[in-house]
matplotlib code that plots the C-alpha trace (Angstrom):
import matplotlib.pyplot as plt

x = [131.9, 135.0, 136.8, 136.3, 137.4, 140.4, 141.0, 140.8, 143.4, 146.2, 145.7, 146.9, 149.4, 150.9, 150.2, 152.5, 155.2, 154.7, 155.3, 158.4, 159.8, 158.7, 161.7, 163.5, 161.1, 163.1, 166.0, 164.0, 162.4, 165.2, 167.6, 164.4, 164.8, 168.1, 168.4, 166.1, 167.4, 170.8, 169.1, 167.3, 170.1, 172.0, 174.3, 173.9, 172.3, 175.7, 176.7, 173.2, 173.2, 176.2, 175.2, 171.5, 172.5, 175.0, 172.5, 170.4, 172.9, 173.6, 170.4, 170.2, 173.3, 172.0, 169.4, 170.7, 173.8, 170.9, 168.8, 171.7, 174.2, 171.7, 170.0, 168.0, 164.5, 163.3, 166.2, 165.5, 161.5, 162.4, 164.1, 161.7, 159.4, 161.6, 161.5, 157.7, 156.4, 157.5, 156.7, 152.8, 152.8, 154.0, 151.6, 148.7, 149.6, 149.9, 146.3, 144.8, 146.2, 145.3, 141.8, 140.7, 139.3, 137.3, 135.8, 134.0, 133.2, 135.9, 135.2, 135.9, 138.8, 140.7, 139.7, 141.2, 144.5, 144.7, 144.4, 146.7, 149.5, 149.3, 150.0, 153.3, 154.7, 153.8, 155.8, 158.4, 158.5, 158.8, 161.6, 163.5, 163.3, 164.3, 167.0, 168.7, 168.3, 170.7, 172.8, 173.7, 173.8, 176.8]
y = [100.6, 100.8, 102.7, 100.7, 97.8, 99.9, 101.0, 97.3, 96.3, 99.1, 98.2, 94.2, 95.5, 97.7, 94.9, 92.8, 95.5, 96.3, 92.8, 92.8, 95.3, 95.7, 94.9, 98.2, 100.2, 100.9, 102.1, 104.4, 106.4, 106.1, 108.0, 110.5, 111.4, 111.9, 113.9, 116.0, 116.5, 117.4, 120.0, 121.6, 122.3, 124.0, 121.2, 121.1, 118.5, 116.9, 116.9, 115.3, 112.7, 110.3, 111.2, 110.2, 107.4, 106.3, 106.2, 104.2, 101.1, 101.5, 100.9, 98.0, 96.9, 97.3, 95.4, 92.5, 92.3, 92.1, 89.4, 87.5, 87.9, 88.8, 86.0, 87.4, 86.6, 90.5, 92.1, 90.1, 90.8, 94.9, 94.8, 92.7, 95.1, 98.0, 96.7, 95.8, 99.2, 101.2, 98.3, 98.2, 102.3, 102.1, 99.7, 101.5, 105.0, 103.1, 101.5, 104.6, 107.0, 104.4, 103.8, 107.1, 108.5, 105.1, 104.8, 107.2, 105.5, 105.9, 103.1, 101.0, 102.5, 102.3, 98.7, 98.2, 100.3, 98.3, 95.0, 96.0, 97.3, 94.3, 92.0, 94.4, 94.2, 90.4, 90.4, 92.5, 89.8, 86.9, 88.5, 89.6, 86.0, 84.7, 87.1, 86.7, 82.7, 83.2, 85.4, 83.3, 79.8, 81.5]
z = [338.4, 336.1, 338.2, 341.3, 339.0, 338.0, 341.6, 342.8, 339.9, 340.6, 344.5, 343.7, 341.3, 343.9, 346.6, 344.8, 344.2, 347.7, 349.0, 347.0, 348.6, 351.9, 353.2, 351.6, 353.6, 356.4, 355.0, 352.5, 355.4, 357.1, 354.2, 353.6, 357.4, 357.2, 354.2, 355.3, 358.3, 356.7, 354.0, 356.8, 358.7, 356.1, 354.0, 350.3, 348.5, 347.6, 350.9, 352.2, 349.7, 350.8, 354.2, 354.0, 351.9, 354.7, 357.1, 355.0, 355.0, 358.8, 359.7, 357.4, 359.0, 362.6, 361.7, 359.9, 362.7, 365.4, 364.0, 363.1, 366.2, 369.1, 371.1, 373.2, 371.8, 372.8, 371.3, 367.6, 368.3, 368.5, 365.6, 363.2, 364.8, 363.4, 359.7, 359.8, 361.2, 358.6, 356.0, 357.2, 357.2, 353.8, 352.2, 354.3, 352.3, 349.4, 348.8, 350.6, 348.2, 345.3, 346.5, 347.7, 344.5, 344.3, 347.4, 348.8, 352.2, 354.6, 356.6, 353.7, 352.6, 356.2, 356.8, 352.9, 353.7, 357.3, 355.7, 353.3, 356.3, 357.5, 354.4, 353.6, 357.4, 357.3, 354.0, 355.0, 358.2, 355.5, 353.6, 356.5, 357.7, 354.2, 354.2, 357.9, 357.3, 353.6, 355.7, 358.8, 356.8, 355.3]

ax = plt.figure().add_subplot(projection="3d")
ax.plot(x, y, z, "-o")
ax.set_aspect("equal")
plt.show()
């Protein structure tokens, strides 16, 4: 029973960090794609770094510059899309690799890690849209 309690208690901890920064989720897979990319096709870490670190702010870019320039309603949906995918993957792997020692039913703990996708790419949705509204009032 403790450690239920105590697996319950990390997960809202981590829900909250999680909804915090959902919106960096993007541009963290993004920069771990590219430097590994980079390292596996030979560059050093020094040189993968900037590189992967590079990409990172491009696709921040990209998507900031097409949800605040673009009007076509399918063009701005694809790209909240882009930042809320990898935003509900990420808070999925995060309570499922909390919970999984304290659940031992699997059913439970997917329908726990789904609920909890959805809250981060709803938050990362919320952020975004806080974020893009700062940006183009400007």
């Amino acid at each position: 029973m403790t450690l239920i309690l105590l697996a319950i208690s990390a997960t809202i901890v981590l829900a909250v960090l999680a909804w915090k920064l959902a919106l960096f989720a993007l541009p963290v897979m993004v920069a771990t794609t590219a430097f590994q990319w980079m390292y596996g096709a030979g560059a050093g870490f020094w040189t993968a770094m900037p590189i992967s670190l590079g990409a990172a702010l491009l696709a921040f870019a990209v998507v900031f510059a097409i949800i605040g320039f673009a009007k076509n309603p399918a063009l701005r949906l694809a790209a909240l899309a882009l930042v809320a995918v990898p935003s509900a993957i990420a808070g999925y792997a995060l309570t499922y690799g909390v919970a999984k020692e304290a659940i031992d039913s699997v059913l439970l703990l997917n329908l726990l890690g789904g609920v909890s996708g959805i809250v981060v790419g709803i938050a990362a949705l919320f952020n975004l849209g806080t974020v893009a509204a700062a940006i183009s009032s400007r």
